[in-house]
C-alpha positions as CSV (number, residue, x, y, z in Angstrom):
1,X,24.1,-115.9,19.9
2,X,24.7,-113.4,16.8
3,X,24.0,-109.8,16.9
4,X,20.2,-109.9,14.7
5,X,19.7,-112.5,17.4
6,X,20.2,-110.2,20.4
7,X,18.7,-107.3,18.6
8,X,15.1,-109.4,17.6
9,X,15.3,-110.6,21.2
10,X,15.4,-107.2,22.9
11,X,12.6,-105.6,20.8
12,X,10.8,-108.7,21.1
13,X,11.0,-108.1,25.1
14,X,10.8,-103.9,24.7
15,X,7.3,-104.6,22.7
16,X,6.0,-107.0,24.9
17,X,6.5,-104.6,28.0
18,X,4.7,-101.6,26.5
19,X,2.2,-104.0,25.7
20,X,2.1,-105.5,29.1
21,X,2.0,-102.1,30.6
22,X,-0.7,-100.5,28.0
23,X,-2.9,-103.6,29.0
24,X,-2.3,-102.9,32.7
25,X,-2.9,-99.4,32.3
26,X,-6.0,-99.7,31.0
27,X,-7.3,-101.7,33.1
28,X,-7.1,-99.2,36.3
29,X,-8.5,-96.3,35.3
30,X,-12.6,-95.7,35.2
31,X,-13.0,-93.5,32.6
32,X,-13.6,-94.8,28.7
33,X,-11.3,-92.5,27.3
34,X,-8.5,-92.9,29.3
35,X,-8.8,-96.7,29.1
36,X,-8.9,-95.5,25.4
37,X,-5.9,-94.0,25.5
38,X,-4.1,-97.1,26.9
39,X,-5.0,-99.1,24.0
40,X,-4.2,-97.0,21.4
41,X,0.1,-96.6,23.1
42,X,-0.5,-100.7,22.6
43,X,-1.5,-100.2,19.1
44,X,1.0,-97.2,18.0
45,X,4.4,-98.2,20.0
46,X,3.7,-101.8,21.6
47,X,2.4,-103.9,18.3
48,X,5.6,-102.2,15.8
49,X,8.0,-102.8,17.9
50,X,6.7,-106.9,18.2
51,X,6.2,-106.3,14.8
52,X,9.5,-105.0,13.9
53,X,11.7,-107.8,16.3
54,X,10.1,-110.3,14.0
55,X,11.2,-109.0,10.6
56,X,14.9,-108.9,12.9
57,X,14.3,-112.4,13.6
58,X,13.1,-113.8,9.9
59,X,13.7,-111.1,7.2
60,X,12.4,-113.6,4.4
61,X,8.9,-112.6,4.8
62,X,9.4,-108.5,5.1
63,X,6.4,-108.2,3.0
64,X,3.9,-109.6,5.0
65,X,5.6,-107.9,8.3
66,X,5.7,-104.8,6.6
67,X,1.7,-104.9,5.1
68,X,0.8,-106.2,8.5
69,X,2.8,-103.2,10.5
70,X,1.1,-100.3,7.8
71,X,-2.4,-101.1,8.0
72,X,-1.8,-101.3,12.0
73,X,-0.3,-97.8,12.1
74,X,-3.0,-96.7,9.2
75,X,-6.1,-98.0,10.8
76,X,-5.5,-97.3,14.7
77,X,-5.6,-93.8,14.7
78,X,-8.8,-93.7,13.0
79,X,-10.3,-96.8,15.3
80,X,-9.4,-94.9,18.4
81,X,-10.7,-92.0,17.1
82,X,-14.2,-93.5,15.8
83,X,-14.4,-95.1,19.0
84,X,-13.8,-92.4,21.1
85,X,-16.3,-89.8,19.3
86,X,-19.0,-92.9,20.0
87,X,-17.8,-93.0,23.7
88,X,-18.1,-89.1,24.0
89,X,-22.1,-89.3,22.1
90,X,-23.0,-91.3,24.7
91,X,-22.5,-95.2,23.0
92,X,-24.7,-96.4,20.2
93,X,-27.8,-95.5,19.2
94,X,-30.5,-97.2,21.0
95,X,-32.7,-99.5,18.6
96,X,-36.6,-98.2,18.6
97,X,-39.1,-101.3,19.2
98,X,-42.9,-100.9,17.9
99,X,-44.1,-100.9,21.3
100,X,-41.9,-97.8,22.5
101,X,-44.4,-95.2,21.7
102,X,-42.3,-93.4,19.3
103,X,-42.5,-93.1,15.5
């Protein structure tokens, strides 16, 4: 087994734990924003390190691994954030029907 070998195989593993863990974690706590929180350490540390064993592993498509690891670590942030400012408002607006009373 050669070095990049060994190195791939043990971020490979590290990612997959925090992932394991983040998915764990957010599955015991009640509250939305904690369970938030979870999901968004699987996102920032779990997903780049996967990401980044990979391009170890089979450096002849960097480009892709690279594009896929930048719009991961550009969008999350604002997901979790998006998603967490709907959580605090109370969810999504509710839809009026004609019936309701309300114009």
């Amino acid at each position: 087994m050669s070095v990049s070998d060994t190195v791939s195989t043990v971020l490979l593993c590290l990612g997959t734990a925090v992932l394991v863990v983040a998915a764990v974690g957010a599955c015991l706590p009640r509250e939305a924003l904690v369970r938030l929180h979870y999901l968004s350490l699987a996102a920032m540390a779990g997903a780049p390190v996967v990401l980044l064993g990979v391009l170890v592993r089979d450096p002849a498509d960097w480009f892709k691994i690279v594009a896929i690891a930048a719009l991961l670590v550009a969008s999350s942030p604002m997901a979790s954030a998006a998603t967490a400012r709907a959580i605090s408002r109370g969810g999504p607006p509710h839809r009026r029907t004609a019936g309701d009373g309300s114009s």
